[in-house]
N, CA, C and O atoms as a DFTB+ gen file, in Angstrom:
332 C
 N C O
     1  1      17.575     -15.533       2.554
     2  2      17.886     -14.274       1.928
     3  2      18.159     -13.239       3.022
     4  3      17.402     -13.249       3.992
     5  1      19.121     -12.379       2.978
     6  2      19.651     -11.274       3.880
     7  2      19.129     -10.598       3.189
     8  3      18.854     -10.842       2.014
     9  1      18.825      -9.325       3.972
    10  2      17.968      -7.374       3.410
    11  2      18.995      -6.718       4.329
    12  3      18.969      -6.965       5.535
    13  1      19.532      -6.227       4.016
    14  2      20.196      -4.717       4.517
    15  2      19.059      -4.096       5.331
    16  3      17.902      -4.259       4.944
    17  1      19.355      -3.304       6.579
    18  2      18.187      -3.269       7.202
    19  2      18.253      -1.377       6.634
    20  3      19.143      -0.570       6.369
    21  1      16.935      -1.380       6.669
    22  2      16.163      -0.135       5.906
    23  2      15.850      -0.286       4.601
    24  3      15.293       0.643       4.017
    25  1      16.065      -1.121       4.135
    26  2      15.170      -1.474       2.605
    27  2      13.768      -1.189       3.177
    28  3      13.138      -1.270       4.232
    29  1      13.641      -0.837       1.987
    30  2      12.029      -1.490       1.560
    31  2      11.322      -1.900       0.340
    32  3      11.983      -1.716      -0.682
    33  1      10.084      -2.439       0.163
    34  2       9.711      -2.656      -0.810
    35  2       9.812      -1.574      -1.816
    36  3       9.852      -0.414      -1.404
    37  1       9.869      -1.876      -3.407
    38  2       9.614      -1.585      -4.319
    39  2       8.094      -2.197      -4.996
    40  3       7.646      -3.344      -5.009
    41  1       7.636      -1.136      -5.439
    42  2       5.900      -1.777      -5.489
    43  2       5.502      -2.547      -7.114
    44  3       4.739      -3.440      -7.484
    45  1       6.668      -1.463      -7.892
    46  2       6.438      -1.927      -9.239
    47  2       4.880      -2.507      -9.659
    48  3       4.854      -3.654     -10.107
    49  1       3.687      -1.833      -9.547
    50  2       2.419      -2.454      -9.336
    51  2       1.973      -3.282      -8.510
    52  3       0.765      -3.487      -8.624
    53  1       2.612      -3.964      -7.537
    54  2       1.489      -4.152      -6.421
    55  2       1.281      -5.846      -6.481
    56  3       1.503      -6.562      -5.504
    57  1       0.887      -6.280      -7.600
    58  2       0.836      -7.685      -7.737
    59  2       0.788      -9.060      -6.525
    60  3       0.166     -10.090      -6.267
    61  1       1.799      -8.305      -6.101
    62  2       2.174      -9.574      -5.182
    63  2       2.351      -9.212      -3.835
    64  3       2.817     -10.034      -3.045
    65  1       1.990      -7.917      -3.429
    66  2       2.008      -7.398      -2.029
    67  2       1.021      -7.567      -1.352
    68  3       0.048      -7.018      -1.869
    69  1       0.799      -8.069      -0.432
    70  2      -1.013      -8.228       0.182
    71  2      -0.901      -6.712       1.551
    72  3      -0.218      -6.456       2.543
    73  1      -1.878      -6.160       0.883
    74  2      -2.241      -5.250       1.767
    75  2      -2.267      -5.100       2.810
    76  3      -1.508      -4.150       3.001
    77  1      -2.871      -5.586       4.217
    78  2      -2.979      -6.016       5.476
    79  2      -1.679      -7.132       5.770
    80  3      -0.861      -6.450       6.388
    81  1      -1.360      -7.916       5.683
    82  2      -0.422      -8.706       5.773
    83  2       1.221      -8.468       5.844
    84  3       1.939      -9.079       6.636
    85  1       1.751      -7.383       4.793
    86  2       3.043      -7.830       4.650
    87  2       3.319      -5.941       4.907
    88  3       2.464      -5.060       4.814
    89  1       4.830      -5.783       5.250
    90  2       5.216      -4.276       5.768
    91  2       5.688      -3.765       4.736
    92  3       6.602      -4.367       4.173
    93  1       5.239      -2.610       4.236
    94  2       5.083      -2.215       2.553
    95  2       5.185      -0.837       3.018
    96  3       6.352      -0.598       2.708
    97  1       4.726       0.255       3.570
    98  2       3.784       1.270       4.004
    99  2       5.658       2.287       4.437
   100  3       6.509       1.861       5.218
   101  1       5.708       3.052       3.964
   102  2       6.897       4.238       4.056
   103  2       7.166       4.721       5.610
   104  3       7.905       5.700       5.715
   105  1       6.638       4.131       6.863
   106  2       6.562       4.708       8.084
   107  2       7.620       4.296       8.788
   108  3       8.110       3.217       8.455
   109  1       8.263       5.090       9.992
   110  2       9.229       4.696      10.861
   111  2       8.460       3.786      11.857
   112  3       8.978       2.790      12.365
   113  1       7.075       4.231      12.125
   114  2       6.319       3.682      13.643
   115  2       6.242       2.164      13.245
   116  3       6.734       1.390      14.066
   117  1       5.599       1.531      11.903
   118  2       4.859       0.791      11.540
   119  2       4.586       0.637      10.077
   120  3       3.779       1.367       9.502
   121  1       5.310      -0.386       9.424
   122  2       4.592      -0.450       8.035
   123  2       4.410      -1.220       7.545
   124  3       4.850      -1.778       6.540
   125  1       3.185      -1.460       8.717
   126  2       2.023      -2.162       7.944
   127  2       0.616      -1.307       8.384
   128  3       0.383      -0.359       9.135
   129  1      -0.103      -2.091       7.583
   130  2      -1.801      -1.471       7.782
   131  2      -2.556      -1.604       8.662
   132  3      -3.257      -2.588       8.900
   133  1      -2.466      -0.394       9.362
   134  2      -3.358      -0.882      10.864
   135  2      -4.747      -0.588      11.173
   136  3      -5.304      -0.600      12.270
   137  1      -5.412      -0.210       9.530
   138  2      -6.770       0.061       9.705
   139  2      -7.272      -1.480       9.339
   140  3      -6.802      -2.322       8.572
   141  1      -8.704      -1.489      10.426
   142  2      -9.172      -2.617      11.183
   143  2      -9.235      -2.887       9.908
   144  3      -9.144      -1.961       9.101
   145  1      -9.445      -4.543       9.371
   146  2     -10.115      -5.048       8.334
   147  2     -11.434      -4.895       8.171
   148  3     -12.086      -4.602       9.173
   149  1     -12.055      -5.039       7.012
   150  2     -13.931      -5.185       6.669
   151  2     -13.843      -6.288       5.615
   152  3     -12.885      -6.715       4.972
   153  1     -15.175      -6.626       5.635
   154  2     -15.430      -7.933       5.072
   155  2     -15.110      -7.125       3.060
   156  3     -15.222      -6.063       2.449
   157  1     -14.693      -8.541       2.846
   158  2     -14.337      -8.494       1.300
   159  2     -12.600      -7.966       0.771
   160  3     -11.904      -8.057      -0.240
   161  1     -12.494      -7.429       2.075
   162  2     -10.782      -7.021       1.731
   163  2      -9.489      -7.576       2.399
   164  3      -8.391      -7.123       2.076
   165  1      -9.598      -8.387       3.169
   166  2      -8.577      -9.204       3.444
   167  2      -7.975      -9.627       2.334
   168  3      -6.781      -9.357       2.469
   169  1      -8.128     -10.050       1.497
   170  2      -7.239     -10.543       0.470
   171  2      -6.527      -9.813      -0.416
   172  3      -5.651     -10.216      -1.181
   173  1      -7.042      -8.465      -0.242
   174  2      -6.392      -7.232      -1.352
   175  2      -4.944      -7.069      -1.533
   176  3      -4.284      -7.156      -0.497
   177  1      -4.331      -6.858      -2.585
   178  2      -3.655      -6.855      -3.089
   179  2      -2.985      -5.396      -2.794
   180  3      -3.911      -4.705      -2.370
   181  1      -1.932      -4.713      -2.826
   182  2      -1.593      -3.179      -3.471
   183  2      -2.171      -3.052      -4.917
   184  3      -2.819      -2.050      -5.222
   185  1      -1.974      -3.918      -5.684
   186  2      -2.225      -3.561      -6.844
   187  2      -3.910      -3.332      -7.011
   188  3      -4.380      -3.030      -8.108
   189  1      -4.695      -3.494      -5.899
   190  2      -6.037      -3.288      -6.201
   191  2      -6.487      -1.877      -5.579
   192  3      -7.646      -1.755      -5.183
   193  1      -5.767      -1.030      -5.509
   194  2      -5.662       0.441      -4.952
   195  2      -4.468       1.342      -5.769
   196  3      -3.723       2.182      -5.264
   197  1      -4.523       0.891      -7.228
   198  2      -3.625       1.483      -8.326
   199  2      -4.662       1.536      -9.230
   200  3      -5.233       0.510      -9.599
   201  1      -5.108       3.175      -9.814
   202  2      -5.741       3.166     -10.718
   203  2      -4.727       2.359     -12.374
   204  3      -3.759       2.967     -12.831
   205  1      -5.113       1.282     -12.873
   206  2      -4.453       0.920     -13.656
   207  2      -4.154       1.860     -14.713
   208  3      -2.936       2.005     -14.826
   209  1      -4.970       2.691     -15.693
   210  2      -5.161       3.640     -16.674
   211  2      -4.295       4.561     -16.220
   212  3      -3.301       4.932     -16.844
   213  1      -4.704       5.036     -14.915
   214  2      -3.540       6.672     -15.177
   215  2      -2.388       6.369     -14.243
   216  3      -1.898       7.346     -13.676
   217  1      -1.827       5.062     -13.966
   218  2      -0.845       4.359     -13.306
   219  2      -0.553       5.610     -12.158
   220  3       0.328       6.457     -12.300
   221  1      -1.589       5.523     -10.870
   222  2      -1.366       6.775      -9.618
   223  2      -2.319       5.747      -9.001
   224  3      -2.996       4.943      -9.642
   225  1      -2.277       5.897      -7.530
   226  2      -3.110       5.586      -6.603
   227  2      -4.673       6.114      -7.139
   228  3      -5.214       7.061      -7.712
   229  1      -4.912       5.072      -6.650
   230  2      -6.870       5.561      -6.639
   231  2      -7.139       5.806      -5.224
   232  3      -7.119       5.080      -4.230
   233  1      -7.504       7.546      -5.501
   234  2      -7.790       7.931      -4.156
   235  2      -8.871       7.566      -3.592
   236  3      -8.923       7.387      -2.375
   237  1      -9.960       7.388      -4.439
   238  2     -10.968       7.266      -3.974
   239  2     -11.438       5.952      -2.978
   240  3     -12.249       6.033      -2.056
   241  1     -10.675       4.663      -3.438
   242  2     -11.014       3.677      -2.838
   243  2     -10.193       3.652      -1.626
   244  3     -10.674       3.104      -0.634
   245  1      -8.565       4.369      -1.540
   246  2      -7.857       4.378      -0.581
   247  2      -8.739       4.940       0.523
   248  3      -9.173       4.288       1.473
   249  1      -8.985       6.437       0.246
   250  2     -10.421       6.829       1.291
   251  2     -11.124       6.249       2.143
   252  3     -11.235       6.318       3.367
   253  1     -11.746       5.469       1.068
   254  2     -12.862       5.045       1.687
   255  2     -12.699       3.443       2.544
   256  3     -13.392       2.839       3.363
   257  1     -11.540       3.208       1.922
   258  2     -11.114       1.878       2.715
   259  2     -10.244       2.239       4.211
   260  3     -10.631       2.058       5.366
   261  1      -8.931       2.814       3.717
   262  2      -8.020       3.002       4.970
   263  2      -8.534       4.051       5.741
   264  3      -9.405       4.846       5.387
   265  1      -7.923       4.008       6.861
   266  2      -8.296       5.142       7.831
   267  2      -6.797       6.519       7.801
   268  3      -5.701       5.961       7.851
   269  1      -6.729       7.767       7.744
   270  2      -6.264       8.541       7.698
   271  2      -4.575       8.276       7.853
   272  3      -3.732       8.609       7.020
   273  1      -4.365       7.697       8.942
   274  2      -3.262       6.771       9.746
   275  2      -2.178       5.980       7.842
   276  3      -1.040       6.162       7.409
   277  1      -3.020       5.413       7.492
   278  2      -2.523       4.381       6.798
   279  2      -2.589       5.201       5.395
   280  3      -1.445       5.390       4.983
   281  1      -3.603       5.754       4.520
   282  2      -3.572       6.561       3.660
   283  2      -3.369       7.612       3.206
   284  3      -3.658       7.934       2.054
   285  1      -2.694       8.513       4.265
   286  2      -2.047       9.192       4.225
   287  2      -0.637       9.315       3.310
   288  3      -0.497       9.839       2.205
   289  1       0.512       8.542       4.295
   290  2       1.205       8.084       3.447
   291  2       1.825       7.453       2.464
   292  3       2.982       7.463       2.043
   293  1       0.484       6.696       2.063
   294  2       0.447       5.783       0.332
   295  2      -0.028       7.179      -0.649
   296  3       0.314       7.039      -1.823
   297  1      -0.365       7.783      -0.508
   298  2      -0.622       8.605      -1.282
   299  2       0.213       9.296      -1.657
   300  3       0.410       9.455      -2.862
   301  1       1.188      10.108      -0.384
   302  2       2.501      10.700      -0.950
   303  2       3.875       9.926      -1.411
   304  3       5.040      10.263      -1.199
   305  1       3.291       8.620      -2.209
   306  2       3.998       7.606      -2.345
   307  2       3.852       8.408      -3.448
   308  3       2.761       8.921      -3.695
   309  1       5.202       8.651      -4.422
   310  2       4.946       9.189      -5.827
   311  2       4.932       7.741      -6.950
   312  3       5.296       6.565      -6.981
   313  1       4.215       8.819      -7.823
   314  2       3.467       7.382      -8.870
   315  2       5.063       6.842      -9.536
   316  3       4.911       5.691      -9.946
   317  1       6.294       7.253      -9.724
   318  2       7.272       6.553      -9.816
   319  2       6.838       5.089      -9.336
   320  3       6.379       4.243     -10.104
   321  1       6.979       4.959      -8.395
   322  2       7.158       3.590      -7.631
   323  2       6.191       2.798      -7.619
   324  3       6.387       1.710      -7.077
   325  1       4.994       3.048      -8.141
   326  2       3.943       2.185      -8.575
   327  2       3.641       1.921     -10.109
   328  3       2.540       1.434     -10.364
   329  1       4.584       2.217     -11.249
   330  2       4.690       2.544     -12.264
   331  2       5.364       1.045     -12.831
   332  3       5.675       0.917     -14.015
């Protein structure tokens, strides 16, 4: 498969994006997640940092998981694109 270079993902919920792993993240430097891992979240999903009910990021877990660097700009991700 060819990508036109500057695509990026579309999140459409998250499902199938792994958090740490794959370049998802809106940045020119880097996009992927460069806050260190902790035990229990390697496997996370995007879709496990989408409040499902009010279809918007859940700030709270973004917080407390990513470091400033990385959650920053998922947040000014508008809920369009996680919708």
């Amino acid at each position: 498969m060819v990508v036109k270079e500057g695509y990026r993902w579309k999140l459409v919920g998250g499902a199938n994006i792994a958090l740490w792993s794959e370049s998802w993240l809106r940045l020119e430097s880097n996009l992927f997640i460069e806050t260190p891992l902790i035990n229990d979240v390697e496997n996370k999903k995007v879709e496990n940092f989408i409040d499902a009910t009010n279809r918007c990021w859940n700030i709270d877990i973004i917080n407390q998981i990513l470091c400033h660097r990385d959650a920053y700009p998922i947040m000014k991700m508008p809920s369009l694109v996680i919708t």
